[in-house]
N, C-alpha and C positions, 0 to 999 in steps of 0.2 A: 608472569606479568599480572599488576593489581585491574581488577576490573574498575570499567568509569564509576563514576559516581552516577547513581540513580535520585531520579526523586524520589522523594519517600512518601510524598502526597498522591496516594494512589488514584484518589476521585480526581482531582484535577486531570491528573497526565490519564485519564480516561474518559474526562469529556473532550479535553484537545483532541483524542487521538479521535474518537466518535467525529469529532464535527471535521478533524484533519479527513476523516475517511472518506464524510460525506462528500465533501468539496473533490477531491481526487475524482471519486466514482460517479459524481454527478457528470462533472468535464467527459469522464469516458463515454457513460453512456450518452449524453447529449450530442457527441461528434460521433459517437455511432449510428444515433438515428437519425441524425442529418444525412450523415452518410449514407445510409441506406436508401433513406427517402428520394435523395438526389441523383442516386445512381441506381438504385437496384429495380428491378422489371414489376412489375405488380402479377402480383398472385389473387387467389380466393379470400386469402388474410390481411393483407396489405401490401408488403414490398418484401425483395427480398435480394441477393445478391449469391452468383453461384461463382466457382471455379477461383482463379487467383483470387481475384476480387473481394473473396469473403475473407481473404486474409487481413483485408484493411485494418477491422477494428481489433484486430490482434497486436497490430501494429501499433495503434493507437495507445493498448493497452501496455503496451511494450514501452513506447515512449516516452505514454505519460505516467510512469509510474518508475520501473528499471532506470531508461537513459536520463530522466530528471533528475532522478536519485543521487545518480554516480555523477553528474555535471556543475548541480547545482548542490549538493550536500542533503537536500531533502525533495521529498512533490511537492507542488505547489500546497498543498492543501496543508503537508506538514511545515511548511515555508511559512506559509498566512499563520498556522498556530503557533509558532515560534517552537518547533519541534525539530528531530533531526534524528536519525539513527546512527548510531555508535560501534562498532566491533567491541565485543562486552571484553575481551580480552588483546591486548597489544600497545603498539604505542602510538599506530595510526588512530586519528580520529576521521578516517572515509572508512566508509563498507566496501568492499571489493564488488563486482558484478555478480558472481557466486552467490553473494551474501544476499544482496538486493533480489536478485531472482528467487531466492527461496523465502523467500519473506513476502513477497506477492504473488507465489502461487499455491502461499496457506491461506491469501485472502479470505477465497471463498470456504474457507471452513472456519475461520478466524469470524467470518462475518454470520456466520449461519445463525438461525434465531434472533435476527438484529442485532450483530455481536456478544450475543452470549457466551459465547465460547471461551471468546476473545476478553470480556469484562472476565469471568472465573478466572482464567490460567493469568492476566494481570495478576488479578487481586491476589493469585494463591503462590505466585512465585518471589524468591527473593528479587532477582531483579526488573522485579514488573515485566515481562515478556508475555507477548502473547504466543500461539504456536510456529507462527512463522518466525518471530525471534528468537526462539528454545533453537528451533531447526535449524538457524544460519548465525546461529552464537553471537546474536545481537541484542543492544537494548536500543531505546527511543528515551534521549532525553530532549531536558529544554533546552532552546539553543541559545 
C-alpha cells in the first residue's frame, strides 16, 4: 500500500499541530482543575482527589483526545486546525484505537521542552511524524 500524501510544508503543519495541541491540552487540563477543585477535599497545597475518583481526569484525557479521535476523525483542537490523522499505510483514511492510543501516550515526550522533540523528529522525518506517529504508523495531514 502507497502511503497518504504529506504536506510538505513542514512550518505550517507545525504551528497547526503546536496551536492543535495547545487547544486539546488546555480543554484537559482546565476540566481537570475544575474538576478537582469541585470535588476534591482540600489539603496543605490546595485540593486534591484520592481512590476512584482520581481516575476522572484520566478519563477526560481518554476522551478528549482517543474517543474524539476515532469518532469524529480528529480532537477538537486538530478539528479547529483543519487537521486529521491518517494511517500512513492502507486504504482506510480512520486510525484504528491502537493507533490513536499510541500517538497520545508519546504526548508527553512529544511535548517535552515545549515540543521540541516533537518540532525535530517532524522536521527530520520523511513523513512529518512526530514520535507518537513513528510509534502507531501514522501521519497528520490537512484535512
Amino acid at each position: 500500500m502507497a502511503p497518504h500524501t504529506v504536506n510538505s510544508n513542514a512550518e505550517t503543519n507545525i504551528t497547526r499541530r503546536f496551536f492543535a495541541g495547545l487547544i486539546d491540552y488546555t480543554l484537559i487540563l482546565g476540566l481537570t482543575y475544575a474538576y478537582i477543585k469541585t470535588f476534591g477535599q482540600p489539603n496543605e497545597g490546595g485540593y486534591q482527589v484520592t481512590g476512584l475518583s482520581a481516575f476522572v481526569p484520566v478519563l477526560f484525557w481518554l476522551s478528549l483526545t482517543v474517543f474524539i479521535e476515532l469518532g469524529m476523525g480528529a480532537t477538537i483542537g486538530n478539528g479547529i486546525a483543519g487537521l486529521k490523522p491518517v494511517p500512513l499505510y492502507g486504504r482506510s483514511n480512520s486510525i484504528t484505537f491502537g493507533q490513536s492510543l499510541k500517538r497520545h501516550l508519546a504526548d508527553p515526550i512529544d511535548m517535552f521542552l515545549f515540543g521540541l522533540i516533537a518540532i525535530v523528529t517532524i522536521k527530520s522525518t520523511p513523513n512529518r511524524q512526530r514520535l507518537g506517529d513513528i510509534w502507531a504508523n501514522t501521519t497528520v495531514v490537512r484535512d
